[in-house]
ROVONU-411825 format. One record per residue (C-alpha): y, z, x. Coordinates in steps of 0.5 Angstrom, whole numbers, padded with zeros to 4 digits, always signed. Each point is the difference from the previous one (the first is absolute). Example, Ala and Ser with C-alpha at 12.3 -4.5 7.8 and 13.67 -1.06 7.14 Angstrom:
# residues 2
-0009+0016+0025;+0007-0002+0002;
This chain:
# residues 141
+0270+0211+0483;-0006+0000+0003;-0006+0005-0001;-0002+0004+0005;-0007-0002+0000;+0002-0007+0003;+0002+0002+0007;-0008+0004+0000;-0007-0002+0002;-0002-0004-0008;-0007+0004+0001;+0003+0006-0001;+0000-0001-0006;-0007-0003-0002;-0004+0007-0001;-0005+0002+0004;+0005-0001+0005;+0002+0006+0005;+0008-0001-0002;+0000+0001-0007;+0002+0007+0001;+0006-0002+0003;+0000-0007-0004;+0001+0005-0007;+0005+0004+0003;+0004-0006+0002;-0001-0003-0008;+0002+0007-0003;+0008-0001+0004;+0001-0007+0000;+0005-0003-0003;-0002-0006-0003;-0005+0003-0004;+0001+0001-0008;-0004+0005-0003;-0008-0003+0001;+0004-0007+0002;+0000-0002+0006;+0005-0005+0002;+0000-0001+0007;-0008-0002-0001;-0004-0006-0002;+0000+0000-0007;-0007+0002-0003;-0002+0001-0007;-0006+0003+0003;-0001+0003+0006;-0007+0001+0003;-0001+0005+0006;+0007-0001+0002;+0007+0006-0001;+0006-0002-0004;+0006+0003-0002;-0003+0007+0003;-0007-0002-0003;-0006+0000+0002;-0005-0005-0003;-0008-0001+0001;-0004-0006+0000;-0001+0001-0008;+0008+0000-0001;-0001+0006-0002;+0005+0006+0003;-0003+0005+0006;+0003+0006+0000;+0003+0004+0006;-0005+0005+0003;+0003+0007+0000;-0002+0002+0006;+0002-0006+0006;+0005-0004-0005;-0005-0007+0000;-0001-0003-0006;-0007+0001-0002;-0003-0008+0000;-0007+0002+0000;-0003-0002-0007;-0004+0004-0003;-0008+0001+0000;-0002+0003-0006;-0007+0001+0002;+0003+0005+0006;+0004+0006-0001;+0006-0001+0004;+0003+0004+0005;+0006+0004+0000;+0006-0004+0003;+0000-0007+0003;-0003-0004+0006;+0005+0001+0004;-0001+0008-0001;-0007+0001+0000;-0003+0002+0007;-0008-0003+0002;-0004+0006+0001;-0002+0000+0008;-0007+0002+0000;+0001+0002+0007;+0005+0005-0002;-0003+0003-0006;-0006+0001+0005;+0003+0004+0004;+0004+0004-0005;+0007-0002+0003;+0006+0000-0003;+0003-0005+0000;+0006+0001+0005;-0005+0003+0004;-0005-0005+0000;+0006-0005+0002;+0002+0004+0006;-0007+0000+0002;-0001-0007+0000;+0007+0000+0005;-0002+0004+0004;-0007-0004+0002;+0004-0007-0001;+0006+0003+0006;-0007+0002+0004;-0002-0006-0001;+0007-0004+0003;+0000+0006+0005;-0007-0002+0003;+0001-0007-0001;+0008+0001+0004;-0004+0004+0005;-0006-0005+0002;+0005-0006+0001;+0004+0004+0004;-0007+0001+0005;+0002-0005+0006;-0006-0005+0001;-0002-0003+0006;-0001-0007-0001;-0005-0004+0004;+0004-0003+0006;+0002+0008+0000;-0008+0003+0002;+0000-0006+0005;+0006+0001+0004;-0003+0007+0001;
Protein backbone atom coordinates (compact mmCIF):
# COMPACT_ATOMS: atom_id res chain seq x y z
CA UNK A 1 0.00 0.00 0.00
CA UNK A 2 1.48 3.34 -0.78
CA UNK A 3 1.14 6.78 1.27
CA UNK A 4 -0.43 9.43 -0.01
CA UNK A 5 2.64 11.37 0.19
CA UNK A 6 4.47 9.78 -2.88
CA UNK A 7 2.29 10.47 -5.69
CA UNK A 8 3.02 14.52 -4.03
CA UNK A 9 5.60 17.25 -4.73
CA UNK A 10 8.41 15.74 -1.88
CA UNK A 11 9.29 19.66 -0.82
CA UNK A 12 6.00 19.77 0.67
CA UNK A 13 7.13 18.19 3.13
CA UNK A 14 10.37 20.21 4.13
CA UNK A 15 9.21 22.89 6.40
CA UNK A 16 9.21 26.28 5.57
CA UNK A 17 7.63 25.08 2.23
CA UNK A 18 4.15 26.60 1.33
CA UNK A 19 2.51 22.97 1.06
CA UNK A 20 3.06 21.98 4.39
CA UNK A 21 -0.62 22.94 5.53
CA UNK A 22 -1.92 20.40 2.83
CA UNK A 23 1.27 18.05 3.61
CA UNK A 24 -0.17 17.63 7.42
CA UNK A 25 -3.47 17.48 6.53
CA UNK A 26 -2.71 14.50 3.95
CA UNK A 27 -0.39 12.97 6.99
CA UNK A 28 -3.23 13.13 9.53
CA UNK A 29 -5.52 10.72 6.81
CA UNK A 30 -3.23 8.63 5.55
CA UNK A 31 -3.27 5.09 5.94
CA UNK A 32 0.06 4.06 6.09
CA UNK A 33 0.73 5.98 8.80
CA UNK A 34 1.37 3.99 12.45
CA UNK A 35 0.92 6.42 15.35
CA UNK A 36 4.16 8.73 15.00
CA UNK A 37 5.55 6.25 12.15
CA UNK A 38 5.47 6.59 9.11
CA UNK A 39 5.73 3.62 6.81
CA UNK A 40 5.46 5.06 3.33
CA UNK A 41 8.47 7.54 3.99
CA UNK A 42 12.21 7.33 4.24
CA UNK A 43 13.11 5.77 7.44
CA UNK A 44 14.79 8.46 9.65
CA UNK A 45 15.61 8.33 13.17
CA UNK A 46 16.30 11.80 13.16
CA UNK A 47 14.51 14.11 11.17
CA UNK A 48 15.68 17.71 10.66
CA UNK A 49 13.41 20.45 9.15
CA UNK A 50 11.31 17.80 7.47
CA UNK A 51 7.40 16.57 8.35
CA UNK A 52 6.92 12.80 8.92
CA UNK A 53 4.08 10.69 10.16
CA UNK A 54 1.81 14.44 10.64
CA UNK A 55 4.98 15.68 12.24
CA UNK A 56 6.72 18.68 11.92
CA UNK A 57 10.50 18.91 12.53
CA UNK A 58 13.03 22.16 12.78
CA UNK A 59 16.48 22.38 11.61
CA UNK A 60 17.61 21.20 15.50
CA UNK A 61 15.22 17.99 15.36
CA UNK A 62 13.27 19.48 17.42
CA UNK A 63 9.12 19.22 16.85
CA UNK A 64 7.47 22.68 15.67
CA UNK A 65 4.05 23.10 16.65
CA UNK A 66 1.22 24.17 14.51
CA UNK A 67 0.24 27.97 14.32
CA UNK A 68 -3.51 28.19 15.75
CA UNK A 69 -4.43 30.64 13.40
CA UNK A 70 -3.18 29.53 9.67
CA UNK A 71 -2.55 25.75 10.24
CA UNK A 72 1.40 25.97 9.24
CA UNK A 73 4.06 24.61 11.51
CA UNK A 74 5.88 27.07 13.31
CA UNK A 75 9.45 26.60 11.95
CA UNK A 76 11.19 29.67 13.22
CA UNK A 77 13.53 29.20 15.93
CA UNK A 78 13.46 31.13 18.81
CA UNK A 79 15.59 34.32 19.37
CA UNK A 80 15.64 34.91 23.21
CA UNK A 81 17.19 38.34 22.68
CA UNK A 82 13.56 39.57 20.93
CA UNK A 83 10.12 38.88 22.00
CA UNK A 84 8.39 37.10 19.79
CA UNK A 85 5.19 38.12 18.01
CA UNK A 86 1.87 36.74 18.17
CA UNK A 87 1.51 33.80 15.55
CA UNK A 88 3.87 32.71 12.70
CA UNK A 89 5.57 33.85 9.50
CA UNK A 90 2.95 33.29 7.60
CA UNK A 91 0.36 35.38 9.81
CA UNK A 92 2.02 38.17 10.81
CA UNK A 93 1.39 41.16 8.37
CA UNK A 94 4.44 43.75 7.52
CA UNK A 95 3.39 47.38 8.50
CA UNK A 96 3.09 49.37 5.29
CA UNK A 97 4.37 52.98 6.18
CA UNK A 98 2.32 54.31 3.43
CA UNK A 99 -0.61 52.87 4.77
CA UNK A 100 -0.23 53.89 8.23
CA UNK A 101 0.22 57.31 6.89
CA UNK A 102 -2.51 57.69 5.43
CA UNK A 103 -4.73 56.29 8.60
CA UNK A 104 -6.12 53.76 6.17
CA UNK A 105 -7.88 50.58 7.00
CA UNK A 106 -6.63 48.28 5.24
CA UNK A 107 -9.18 47.18 3.01
CA UNK A 108 -9.46 50.83 2.09
CA UNK A 109 -5.89 51.43 1.65
CA UNK A 110 -5.85 48.18 -0.88
CA UNK A 111 -8.97 49.53 -3.14
CA UNK A 112 -7.08 52.79 -3.33
CA UNK A 113 -3.93 51.21 -4.47
CA UNK A 114 -6.94 49.60 -7.35
CA UNK A 115 -8.33 52.06 -7.96
CA UNK A 116 -4.89 54.22 -9.04
CA UNK A 117 -3.46 50.85 -10.75
CA UNK A 118 -6.65 50.36 -13.14
CA UNK A 119 -6.11 54.39 -13.85
CA UNK A 120 -3.06 53.47 -14.55
CA UNK A 121 -3.94 50.49 -17.21
CA UNK A 122 -6.65 52.52 -18.51
CA UNK A 123 -4.05 55.55 -19.50
CA UNK A 124 -1.88 53.30 -20.48
CA UNK A 125 -4.72 51.01 -22.95
CA UNK A 126 -5.93 54.55 -24.09
CA UNK A 127 -2.24 56.19 -25.27
CA UNK A 128 -1.73 52.68 -27.24
CA UNK A 129 -5.05 53.05 -28.76
CA UNK A 130 -3.97 56.84 -30.23
CA UNK A 131 -3.13 55.91 -34.03
CA UNK A 132 0.40 57.59 -34.84
CA UNK A 133 1.46 58.57 -38.23
CA UNK A 134 4.49 56.98 -39.05
CA UNK A 135 7.23 59.14 -41.22
CA UNK A 136 6.34 57.94 -44.66
CA UNK A 137 2.58 59.19 -43.45
CA UNK A 138 3.61 63.14 -43.04
CA UNK A 139 5.28 62.73 -46.51
CA UNK A 140 2.83 61.37 -48.31
CA UNK A 141 0.91 64.55 -47.07
Amino acid sequence: MNGLCTTRDPEMWDTGNGGNRLALALCAVCPVRVGTTCAAGEPDDRPTGVIRAGVAYNERGGVCPVCDRCGYPVDDLPDRRRPTPPGCRHCRVPQLGSWARQFLPRNEYEALCHRRRMAKRRAARAAAAVPTTTTEETRAA
